[in-house]
C-alpha positions as CSV (number, residue, x, y, z in Angstrom):
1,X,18.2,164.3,329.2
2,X,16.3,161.2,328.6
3,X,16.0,157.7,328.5
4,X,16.1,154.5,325.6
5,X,16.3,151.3,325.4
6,X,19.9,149.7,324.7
7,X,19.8,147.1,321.9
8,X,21.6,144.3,322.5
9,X,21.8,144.7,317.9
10,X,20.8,147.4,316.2
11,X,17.1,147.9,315.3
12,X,15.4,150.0,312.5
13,X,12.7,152.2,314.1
14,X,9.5,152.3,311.7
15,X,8.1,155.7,311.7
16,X,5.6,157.5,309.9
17,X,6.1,159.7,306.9
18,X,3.9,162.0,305.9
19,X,4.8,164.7,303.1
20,X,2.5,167.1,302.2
21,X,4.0,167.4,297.8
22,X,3.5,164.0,297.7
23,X,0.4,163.1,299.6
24,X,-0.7,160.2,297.7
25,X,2.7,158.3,299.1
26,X,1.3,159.1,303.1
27,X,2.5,155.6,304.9
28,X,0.7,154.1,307.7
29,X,3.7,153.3,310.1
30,X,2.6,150.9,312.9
31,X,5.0,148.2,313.9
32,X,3.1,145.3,315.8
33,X,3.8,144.9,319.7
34,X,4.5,141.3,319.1
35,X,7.3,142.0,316.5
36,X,10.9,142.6,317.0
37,X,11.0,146.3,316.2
38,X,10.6,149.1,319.0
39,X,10.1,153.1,319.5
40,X,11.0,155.4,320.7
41,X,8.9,157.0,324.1
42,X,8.9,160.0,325.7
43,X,10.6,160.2,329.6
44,X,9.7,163.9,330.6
45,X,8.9,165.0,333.6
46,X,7.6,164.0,336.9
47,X,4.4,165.4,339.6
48,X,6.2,165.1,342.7
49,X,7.6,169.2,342.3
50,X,7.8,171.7,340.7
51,X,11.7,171.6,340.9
52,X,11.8,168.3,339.9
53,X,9.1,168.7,337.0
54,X,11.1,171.8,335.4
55,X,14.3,169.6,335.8
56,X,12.9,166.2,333.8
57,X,10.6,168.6,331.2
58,X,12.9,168.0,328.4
59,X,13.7,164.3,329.0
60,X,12.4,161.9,326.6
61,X,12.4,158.3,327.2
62,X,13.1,156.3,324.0
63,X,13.2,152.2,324.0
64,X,15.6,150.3,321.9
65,X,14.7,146.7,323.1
66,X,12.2,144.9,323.1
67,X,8.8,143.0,320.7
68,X,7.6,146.7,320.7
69,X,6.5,149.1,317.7
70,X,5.6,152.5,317.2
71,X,3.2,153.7,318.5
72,X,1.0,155.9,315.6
73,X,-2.0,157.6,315.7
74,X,-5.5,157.0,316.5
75,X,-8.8,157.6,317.3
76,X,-11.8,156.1,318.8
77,X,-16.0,156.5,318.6
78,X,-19.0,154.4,319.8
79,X,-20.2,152.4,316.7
80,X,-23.7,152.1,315.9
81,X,-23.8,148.4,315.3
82,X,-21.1,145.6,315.9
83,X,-19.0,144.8,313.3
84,X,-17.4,141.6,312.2
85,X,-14.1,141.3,311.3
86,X,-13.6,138.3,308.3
87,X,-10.2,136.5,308.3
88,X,-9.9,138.2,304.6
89,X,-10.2,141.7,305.7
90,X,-6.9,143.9,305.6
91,X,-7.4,144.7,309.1
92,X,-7.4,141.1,309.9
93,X,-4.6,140.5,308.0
94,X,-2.5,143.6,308.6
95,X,-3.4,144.9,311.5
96,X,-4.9,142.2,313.4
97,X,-2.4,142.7,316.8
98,X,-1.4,145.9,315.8
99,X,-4.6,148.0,315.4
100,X,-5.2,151.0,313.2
101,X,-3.4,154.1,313.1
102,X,-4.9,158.0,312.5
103,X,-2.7,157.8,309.4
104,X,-4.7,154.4,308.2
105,X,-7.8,156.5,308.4
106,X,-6.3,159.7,306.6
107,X,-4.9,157.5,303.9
108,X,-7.5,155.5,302.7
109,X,-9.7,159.2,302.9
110,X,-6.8,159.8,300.7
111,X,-7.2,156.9,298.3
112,X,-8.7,153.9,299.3
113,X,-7.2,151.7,296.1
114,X,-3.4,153.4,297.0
115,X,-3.8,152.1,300.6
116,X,-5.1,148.2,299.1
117,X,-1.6,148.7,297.1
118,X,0.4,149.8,299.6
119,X,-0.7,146.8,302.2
120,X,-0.4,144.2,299.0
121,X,2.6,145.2,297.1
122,X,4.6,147.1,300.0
123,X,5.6,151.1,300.5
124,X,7.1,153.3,298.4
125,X,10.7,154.5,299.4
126,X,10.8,157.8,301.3
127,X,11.3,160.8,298.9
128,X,13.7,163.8,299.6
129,X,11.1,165.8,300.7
130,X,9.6,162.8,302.9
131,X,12.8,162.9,305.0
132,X,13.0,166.2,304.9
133,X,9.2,166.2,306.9
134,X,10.5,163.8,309.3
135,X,13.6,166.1,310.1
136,X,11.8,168.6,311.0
137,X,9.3,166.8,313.5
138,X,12.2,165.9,315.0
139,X,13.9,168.8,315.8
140,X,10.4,170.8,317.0
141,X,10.4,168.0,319.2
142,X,13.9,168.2,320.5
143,X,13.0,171.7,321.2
144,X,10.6,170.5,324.3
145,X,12.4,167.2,324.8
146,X,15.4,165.1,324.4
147,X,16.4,161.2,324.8
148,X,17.3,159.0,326.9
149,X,17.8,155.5,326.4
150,X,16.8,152.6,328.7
151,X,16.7,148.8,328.9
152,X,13.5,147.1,328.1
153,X,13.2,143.2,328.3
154,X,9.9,142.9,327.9
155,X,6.8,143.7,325.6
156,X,5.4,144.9,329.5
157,X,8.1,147.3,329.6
158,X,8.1,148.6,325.9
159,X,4.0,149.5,326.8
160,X,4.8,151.0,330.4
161,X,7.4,153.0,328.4
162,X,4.2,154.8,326.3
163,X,2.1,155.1,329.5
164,X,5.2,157.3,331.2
165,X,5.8,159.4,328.0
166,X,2.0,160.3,328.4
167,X,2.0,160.9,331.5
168,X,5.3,163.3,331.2
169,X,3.9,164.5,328.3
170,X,0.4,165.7,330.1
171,X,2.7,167.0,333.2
172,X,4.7,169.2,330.5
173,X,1.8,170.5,329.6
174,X,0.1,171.4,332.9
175,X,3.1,173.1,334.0
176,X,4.8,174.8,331.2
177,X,1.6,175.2,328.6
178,X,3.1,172.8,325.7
179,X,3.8,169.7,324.7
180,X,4.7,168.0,321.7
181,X,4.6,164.3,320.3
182,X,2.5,162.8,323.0
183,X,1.4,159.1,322.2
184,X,-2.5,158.3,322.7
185,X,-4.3,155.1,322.2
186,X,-8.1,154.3,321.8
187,X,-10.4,151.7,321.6
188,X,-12.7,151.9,318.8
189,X,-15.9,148.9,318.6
190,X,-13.4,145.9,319.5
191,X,-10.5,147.8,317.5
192,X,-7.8,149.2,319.1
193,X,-6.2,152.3,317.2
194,X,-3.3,154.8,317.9
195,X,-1.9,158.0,317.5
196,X,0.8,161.0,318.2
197,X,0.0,164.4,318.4
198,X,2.6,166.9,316.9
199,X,1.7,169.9,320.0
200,X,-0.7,170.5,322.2
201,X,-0.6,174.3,323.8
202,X,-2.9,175.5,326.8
203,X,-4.4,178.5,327.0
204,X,-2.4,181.3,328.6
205,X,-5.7,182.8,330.1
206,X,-7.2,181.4,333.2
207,X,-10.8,181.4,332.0
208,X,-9.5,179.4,328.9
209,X,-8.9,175.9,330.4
210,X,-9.2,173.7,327.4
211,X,-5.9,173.1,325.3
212,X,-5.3,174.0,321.4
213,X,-4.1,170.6,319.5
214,X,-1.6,171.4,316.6
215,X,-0.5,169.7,313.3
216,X,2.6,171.1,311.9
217,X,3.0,169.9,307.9
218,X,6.2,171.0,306.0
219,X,5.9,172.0,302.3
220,X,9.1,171.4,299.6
221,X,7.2,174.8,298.0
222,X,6.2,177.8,299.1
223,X,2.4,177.0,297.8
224,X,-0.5,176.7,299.4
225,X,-2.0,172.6,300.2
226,X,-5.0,172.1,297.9
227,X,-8.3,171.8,299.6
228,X,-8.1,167.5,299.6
229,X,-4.8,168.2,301.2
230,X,-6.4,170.1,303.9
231,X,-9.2,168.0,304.3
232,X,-6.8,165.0,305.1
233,X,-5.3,167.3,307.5
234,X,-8.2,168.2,309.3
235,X,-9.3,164.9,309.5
236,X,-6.1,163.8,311.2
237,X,-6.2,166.5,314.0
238,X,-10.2,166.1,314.5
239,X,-9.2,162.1,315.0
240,X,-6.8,163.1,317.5
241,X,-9.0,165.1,319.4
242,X,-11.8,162.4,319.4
243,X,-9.0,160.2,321.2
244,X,-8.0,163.2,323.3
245,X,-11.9,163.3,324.7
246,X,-11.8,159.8,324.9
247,X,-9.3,159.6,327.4
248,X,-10.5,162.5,328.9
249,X,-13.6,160.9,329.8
250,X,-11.6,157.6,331.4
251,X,-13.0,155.8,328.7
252,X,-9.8,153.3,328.5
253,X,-10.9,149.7,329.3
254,X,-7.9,148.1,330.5
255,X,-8.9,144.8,330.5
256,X,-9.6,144.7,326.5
257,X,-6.0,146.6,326.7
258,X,-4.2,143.6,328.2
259,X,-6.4,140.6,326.5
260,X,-5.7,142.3,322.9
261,X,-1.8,142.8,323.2
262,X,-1.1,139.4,325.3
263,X,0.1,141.6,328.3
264,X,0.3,140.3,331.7
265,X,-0.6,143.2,333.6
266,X,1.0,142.2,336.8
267,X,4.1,141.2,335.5
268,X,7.2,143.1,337.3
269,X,8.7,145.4,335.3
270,X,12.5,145.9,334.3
271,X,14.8,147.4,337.1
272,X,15.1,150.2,334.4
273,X,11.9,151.3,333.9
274,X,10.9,151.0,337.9
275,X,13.5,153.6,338.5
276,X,12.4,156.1,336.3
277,X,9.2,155.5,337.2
278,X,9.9,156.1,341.0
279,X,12.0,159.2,339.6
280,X,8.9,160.3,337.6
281,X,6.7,160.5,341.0
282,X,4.5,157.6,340.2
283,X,6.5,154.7,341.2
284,X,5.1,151.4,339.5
285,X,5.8,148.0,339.9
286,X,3.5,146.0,337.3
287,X,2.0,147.3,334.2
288,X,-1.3,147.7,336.0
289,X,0.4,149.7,338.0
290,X,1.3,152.1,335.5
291,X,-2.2,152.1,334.3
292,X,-4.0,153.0,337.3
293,X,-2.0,155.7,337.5
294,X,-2.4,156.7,333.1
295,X,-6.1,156.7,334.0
296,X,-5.8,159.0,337.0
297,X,-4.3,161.3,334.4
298,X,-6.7,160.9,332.1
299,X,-9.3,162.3,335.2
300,X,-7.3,165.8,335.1
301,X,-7.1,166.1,331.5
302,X,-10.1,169.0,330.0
303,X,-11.7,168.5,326.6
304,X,-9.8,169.4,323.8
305,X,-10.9,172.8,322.1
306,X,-13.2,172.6,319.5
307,X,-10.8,175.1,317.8
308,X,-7.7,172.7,315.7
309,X,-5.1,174.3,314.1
310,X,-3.0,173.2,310.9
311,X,0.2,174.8,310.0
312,X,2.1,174.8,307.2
313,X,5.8,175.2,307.0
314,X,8.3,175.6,304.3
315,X,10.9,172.9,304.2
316,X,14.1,175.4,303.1
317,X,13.8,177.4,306.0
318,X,10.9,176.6,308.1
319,X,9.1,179.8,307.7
320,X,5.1,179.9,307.8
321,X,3.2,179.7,304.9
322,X,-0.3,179.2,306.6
323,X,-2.7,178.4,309.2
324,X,-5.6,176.7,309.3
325,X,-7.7,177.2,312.0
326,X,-11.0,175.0,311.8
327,X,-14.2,173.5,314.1
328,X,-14.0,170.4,315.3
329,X,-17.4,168.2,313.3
330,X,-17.8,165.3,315.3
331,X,-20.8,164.2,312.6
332,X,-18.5,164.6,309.7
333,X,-15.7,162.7,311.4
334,X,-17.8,159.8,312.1
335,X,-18.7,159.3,308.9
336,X,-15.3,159.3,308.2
337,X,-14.3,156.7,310.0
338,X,-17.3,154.7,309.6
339,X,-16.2,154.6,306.0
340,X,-13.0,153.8,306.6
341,X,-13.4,150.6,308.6
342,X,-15.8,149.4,306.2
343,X,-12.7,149.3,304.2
344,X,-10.5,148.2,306.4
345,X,-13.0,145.4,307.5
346,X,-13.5,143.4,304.5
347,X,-17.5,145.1,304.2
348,X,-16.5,146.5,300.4
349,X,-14.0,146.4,298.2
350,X,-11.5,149.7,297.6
351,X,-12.8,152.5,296.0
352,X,-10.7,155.2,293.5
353,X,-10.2,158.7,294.2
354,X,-12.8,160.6,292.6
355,X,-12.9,162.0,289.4
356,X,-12.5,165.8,290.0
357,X,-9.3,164.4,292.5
358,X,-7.2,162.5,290.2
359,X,-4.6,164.8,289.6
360,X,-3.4,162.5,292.6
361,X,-2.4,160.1,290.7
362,X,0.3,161.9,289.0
363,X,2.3,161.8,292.6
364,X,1.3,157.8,293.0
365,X,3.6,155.0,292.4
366,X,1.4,152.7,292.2
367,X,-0.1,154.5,289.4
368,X,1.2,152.0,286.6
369,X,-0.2,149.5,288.0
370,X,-3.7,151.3,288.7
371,X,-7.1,150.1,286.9
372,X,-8.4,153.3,286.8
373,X,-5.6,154.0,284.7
374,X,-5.6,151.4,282.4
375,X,-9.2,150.5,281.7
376,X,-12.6,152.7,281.6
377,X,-13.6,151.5,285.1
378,X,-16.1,153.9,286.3
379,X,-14.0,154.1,290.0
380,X,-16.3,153.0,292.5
381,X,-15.0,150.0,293.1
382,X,-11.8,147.1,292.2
């Protein structure tokens, strides 16, 4: 079993939804660490044997408690030049203590203006086939893992709760070759940005060291995703990898960690959460704590394959439609991202989907409220 933290009321936990028929609605789910919602955290396994790993491998540690947030995807790359960040800007304004999440990037690749609605005038309710997306993540992750709840007093403890569901989550996938919904977090030119990987496999050969990262979407038809769809989806997983390497390469400054989240790193942690850390086989009494021991994982960890993998499921029964296997462009990423945050940072105004893509609009809600629909603006910018 696994662990979660006990409310002392009941809390809604933000997640993110993602449905592959209805792309145009993907929602950036990222509840601020100051805030009064929480997530839930992985509570796997521990180092200290191989019995005891193979008997906490499909513990999940979730926290109910606590000013903590979900944690959702991210990625991280050296900029070329240092950025400012206006008080204007969404990211000041949205995601000032929060940071950006991999689905931030993928939606405003999506559609830059949907994302500028979505931040201004609220998200869309989740659609049937939304939920139906989320379902099914949870139950391929119940298949490596399940919950348990512990107590969390502290936004210390709702973070040290992140750092163990990594570091079960790596140990998973040392000894048993797969893991599934493992948290990362990056620091990207002052900004600090987040993300969850559906699966990671390892290679079953020993020359083969580095592991395969996976994106499972589900699809309410048994049709193919158009190209932009697949393009957002390989963007996603190359983002994740680019954190993966990150972290792989200890580069994870911890004192821009604690100064950006208002953490005191040596503040003791919970009775709870120093238990199962003991149990886990890295006993922790502060937050630092936990993190030297997070970067001494991040030491073992290989690159990422340059190989990525998409698949696409159908939602009625959860057969495969497709894979995608693709190369990992660390160029075209980039570039990506670089155009993102100039979004994100107040450096231009939102641009429309292109022409030859606004067949997405038909799936948008904000459509009615659109310019591009309602004057003869030539899309390039508000």
């Amino acid at each position: 079993m696994g662990y979660s933290q006990q409310p002392t009321e009941p809390l809604h936990i933000p997640v993110e939804i993602v449905s592959d028929e209805e792309m145009a609605l993907i929602e950036a789910a990222l509840a601020a660490t100051a805030g009064p919602a929480i997530s839930p955290v992985r509570f796997q396994r521990t180092a200290r044997s191989i019995q005891s790993i193979t008997l906490l491998s499909k513990r999940r540690l979730s926290s109910e408690t606590g000013p903590i947030g979900d944690i959702e995807d991210a990625v991280g790359f050296r900029p070329t030049q240092k950025r400012s960040r206006p008080a204007y800007s969404f990211l000041h304004r949205f995601r000032r203590k929060r940071g950006l999440s991999v689905t931030d990037i993928t939606a405003t690749e999506w559609c830059e203006k949907q994302m500028e609605f979505f931040l201004l005038l609220g998200k869309p309710e989740a659609t049937k086939a939304m939920k139906a997306g989320v379902a099914r993540h949870a139950v391929l992750e119940e298949e490596v893992v399940r919950r348990v709840k512990v107590r969390v007093k502290t936004p210390e403890d709702a973070w040290a709760l992140k750092f163990i569901n990594f570091m079960v989550g790596v140990n998973q996938l040392l000894f048993d070759g797969l893991t599934r919904e493992l948290p990362l977090l990056g620091f990207v030119e002052g900004i600090w940005m987040v993300g969850v990987i559906d699966e990671i496999r390892m290679p079953v050969t020993e020359t083969e060291k580095s592991p395969t990262l996976v994106d499972t979407k589900t699809r309410a038809r048994a049709s193919l995703p158009s190209e932009p769809q697949r393009r957002n989806g390989r963007l996603q997983l190359m983002c994740y990898k680019y954190l993966w390497d990150n972290l792989a390469a200890d580069k994870f400054p911890s004192r821009q960690f604690f100064d950006f989240f208002a953490l005191n790193p040596h503040w003791i942690l919970s009775e709870d959460i120093r238990e199962n850390t003991a149990r886990s086989g890295f006993p922790a009494e502060t937050l630092d704590d936990l993190i030297r021991y997070f970067r001494n994982a991040c030491r073992t960890l290989p690159q990422a394959h340059e190989q990525l993998l998409l698949r696409y499921e159908l939602q009625e029964d959860h057969s495969l439609l497709n894979e995608d296997q693709f190369e990992y462009d660390s160029d075209w990423l980039k570039g990506q991202i670089q155009g993102s945050l100039e979004f994100w940072m107040g450096e231009r105004e939102a641009k429309y989907t292109p022409a030859e893509e606004r067949w997405k609009c038909k799936f948008c809600q904000f459509a009615s409220v659109c310019p591009i629909n309602t004057n003869n603006s030539d899309g390039n910018s508000t």
